[in-house]
C-alpha positions, 0 to 999 in steps of 0.5 A: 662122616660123608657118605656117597650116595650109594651108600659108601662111608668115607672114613678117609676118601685119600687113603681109600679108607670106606665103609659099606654095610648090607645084608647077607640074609633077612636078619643078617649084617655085614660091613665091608671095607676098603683101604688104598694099597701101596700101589694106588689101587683099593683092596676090599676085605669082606665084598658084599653080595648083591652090589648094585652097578651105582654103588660098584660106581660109586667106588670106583671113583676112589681106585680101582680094586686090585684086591679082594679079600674074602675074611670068612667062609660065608663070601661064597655068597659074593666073591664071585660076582666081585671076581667077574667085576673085577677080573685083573683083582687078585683074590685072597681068604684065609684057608679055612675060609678058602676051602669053605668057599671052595666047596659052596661057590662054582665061581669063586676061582683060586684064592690065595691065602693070606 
């Protein structure tokens, strides 16, 4: 398997297939991932918090995000910097999980649900 020199997996660089694993506290890990849409663009399910500008780089050589996908209610800690990043991306989460982020996050926005 390759890997981008910032850190994404390709699993499958034509379908926008790609892994990202990071930190969410100091024991903590997570992965994110992406796949192409339909349309061509990438959707990204579980966005890391604290993504560099190198790795954001890094993928945007696969696709442009159209959509983010909070899959838990702990992306309070980071859809918010992905919406600033990618402002024309539509954004989702599961209720449950949209309300959690709703109450922890001042810049999370509306999310739809999935």
């Amino acid at each position: 398997m390759q890997t981008t020199p910032q850190g994404w997996k390709i699993i499958d660089g034509d379908a926008g297939v790609l892994s990202f694993s990071y930190k969410f506290a100091a024991e903590g890990q997570a992965n994110c991932f992406t796949a192409r849409l339909a349309e061509g663009g990438l959707m990204v399910i579980s966005p890391p918090r604290g993504i560099d500008e190198a790795a954001i780089a890094d993928l945007a050589s696969f696709g442009e995000v159209q959509a983010i996908v909070a899959n838990n209610g702990y992306h309070h800690l980071g859809v918010g910097r992905w919406r600033e990043l990618f402002p024309a991306a539509r954004c989702f989460a599961a209720p449950g999980a949209a309300t959690r982020i709703a109450k922890k996050s001042k810049d999370a926005g509306t999310l739809e649900p999935l």
